[in-house]
C-alpha positions in Angstrom: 201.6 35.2 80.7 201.6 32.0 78.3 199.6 30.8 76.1 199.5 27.1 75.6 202.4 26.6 78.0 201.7 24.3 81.1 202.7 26.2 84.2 204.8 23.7 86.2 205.9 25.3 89.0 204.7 28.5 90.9 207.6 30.7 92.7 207.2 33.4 95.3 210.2 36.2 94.8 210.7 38.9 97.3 212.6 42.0 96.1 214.6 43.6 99.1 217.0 46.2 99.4 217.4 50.0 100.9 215.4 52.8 100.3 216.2 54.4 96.4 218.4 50.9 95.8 216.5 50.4 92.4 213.9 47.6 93.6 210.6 49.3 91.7 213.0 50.0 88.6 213.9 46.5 88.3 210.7 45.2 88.6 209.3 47.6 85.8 211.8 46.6 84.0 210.8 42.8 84.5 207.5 43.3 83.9 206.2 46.6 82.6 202.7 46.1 83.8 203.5 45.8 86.9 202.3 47.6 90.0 203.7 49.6 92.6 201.7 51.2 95.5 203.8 54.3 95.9 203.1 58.2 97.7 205.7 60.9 96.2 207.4 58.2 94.8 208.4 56.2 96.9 207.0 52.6 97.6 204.7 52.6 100.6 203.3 49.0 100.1 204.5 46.9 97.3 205.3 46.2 93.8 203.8 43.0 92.3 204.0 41.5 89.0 204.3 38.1 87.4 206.4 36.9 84.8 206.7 33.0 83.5 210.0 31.2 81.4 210.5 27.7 81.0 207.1 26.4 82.7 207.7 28.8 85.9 205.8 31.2 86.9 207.2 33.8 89.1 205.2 36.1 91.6 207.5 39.2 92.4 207.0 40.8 94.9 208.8 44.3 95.9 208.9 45.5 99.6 209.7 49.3 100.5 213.1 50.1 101.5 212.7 52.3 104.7 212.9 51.3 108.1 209.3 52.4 108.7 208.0 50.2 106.7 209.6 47.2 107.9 206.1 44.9 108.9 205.0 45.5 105.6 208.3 44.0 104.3 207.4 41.4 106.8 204.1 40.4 105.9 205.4 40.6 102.1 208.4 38.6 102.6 206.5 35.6 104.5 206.4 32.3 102.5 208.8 33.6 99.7 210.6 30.8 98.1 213.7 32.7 96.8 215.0 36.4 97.2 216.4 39.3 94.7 218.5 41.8 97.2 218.9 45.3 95.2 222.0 47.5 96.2 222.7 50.2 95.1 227.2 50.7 95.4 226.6 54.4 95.2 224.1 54.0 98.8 226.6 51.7 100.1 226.1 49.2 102.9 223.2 50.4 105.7 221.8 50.1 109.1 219.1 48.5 107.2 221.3 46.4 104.6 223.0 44.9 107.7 219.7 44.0 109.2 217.8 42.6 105.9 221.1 40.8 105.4 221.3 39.0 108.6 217.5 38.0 108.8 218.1 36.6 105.2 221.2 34.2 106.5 219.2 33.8 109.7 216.6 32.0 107.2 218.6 30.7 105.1 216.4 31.9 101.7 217.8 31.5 98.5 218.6 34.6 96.3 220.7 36.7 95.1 222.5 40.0 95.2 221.8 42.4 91.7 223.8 45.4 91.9 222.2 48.4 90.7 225.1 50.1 88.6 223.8 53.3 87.8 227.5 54.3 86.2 230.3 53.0 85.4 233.4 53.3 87.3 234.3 50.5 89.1 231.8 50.5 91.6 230.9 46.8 91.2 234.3 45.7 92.5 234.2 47.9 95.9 230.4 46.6 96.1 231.2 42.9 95.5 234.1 43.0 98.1 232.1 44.9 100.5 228.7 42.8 100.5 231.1 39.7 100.4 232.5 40.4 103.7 229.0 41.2 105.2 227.3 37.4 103.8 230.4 35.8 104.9 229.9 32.7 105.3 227.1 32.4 102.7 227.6 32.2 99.3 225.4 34.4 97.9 226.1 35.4 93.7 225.7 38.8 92.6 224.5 39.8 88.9 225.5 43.5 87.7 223.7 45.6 85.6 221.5 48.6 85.7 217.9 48.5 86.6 216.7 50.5 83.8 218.3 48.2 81.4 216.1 45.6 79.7 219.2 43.7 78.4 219.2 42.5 82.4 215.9 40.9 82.4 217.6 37.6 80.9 220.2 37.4 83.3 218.1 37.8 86.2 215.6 35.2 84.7 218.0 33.0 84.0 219.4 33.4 87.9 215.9 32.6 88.9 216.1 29.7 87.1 219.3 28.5 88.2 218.1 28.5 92.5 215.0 26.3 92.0 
C-alpha cells in the first residue's frame, strides 16, 4: 500500500488460465501477502491481493483453473476492467483454454497473455505461435517469464500500466 501517495485510479484484474498454469504463483509473487483459498493445493475459490504503482491501485484477483469451478470464475471475473491469462507451454492449449479464450474475445477485455516458462528450451516460441493462432484476430501481447521469479513483477506491472 502507499503512504502519502494519492490513489488515482482503482483497477479490477482477473487472473485466468488452466488448472496448475501458474496463476497463484504469480500472484504470490505480486504480492506476497496475498491470499489464496485453496484444498490440497489447489485453488477452490480465489486469490486476492492488491498492489499500487504510479497512483493505481490494482485488485487481483485469481480464479481456479478447473472446469468445475467455472461459476466461481464467473462471479470473480464479473466487472474486471483488464485480464492476466497464465499458460503454462508445458500444459499446452485446453478444452478450457479454448473456452476462457473465446469468452475473453467475446467481451472484448483487455489483458494479456504471461507465459509461465518453467524451463528453458524454446517453449515460448511453440507457445506464442500456438496461442497466436487461437486469438486470431485479437491482438493480444504476451510477457514471458517464470512465475516464481520476482524479476517479472516489473514487467507485468509495467503491462498493467500500459492497458489503462
Amino acid at each position: 500500500m502507499t503512504g502519502d501517495k494519492e490513489v488515482i485510479k482503482r483497477v479490477k484484474v482477473v487472473v485466468l488460465g488452466n488448472a496448475e498454469a501458474g496463476k497463484s504463483t504469480l500472484i504470490k509473487t505480486l504480492i506476497p501477502d496475498s491470499i489464496n483459498i485453496e484444498y490440497r493445493g489447489r485453488t477452490i475459490a480465489l486469490d486476492f491481493g492488491v498492489i499500487e504503482k504510479n497512483g493505481v491501485r490494482f485488485h487481483i484477483f485469481g480464479t481456479p483453473g478447473q472446469k468445475r469451478f467455472e461459476i466461481v470464475r464467473d462471479v470473480i471475473s464479473e466487472g474486471a476492467d483488464l485480464f492476466i491469462y497464465v499458460f503454462d507451454p508445458l500444459i499446452g492449449i485446453s478444452r478450457y483454454d479454448s473456452e476462457v479464450i473465446s469468452l475473453l474475445k467475446e467481451k472484448k477485455l483487455k489483458g494479456f497473455f504471461f507465459i509461465n516458462l518453467k524451463n528453458s528450451s524454446g517453449e515460448e516460441m511453440d507457445a506464442e505461435k500456438e496461442l497466436s493462432t487461437l486469438l486470431d484476430p485479437m491482438n493480444y501481447r504476451f510477457v514471458f517469464g517464470s512465475a516464481k521469479d520476482p524479476e517479472v513483477k516489473k514487467n507485468v506491472l509495467n503491462e498493467l500500466l500500459k492497458l489503462i
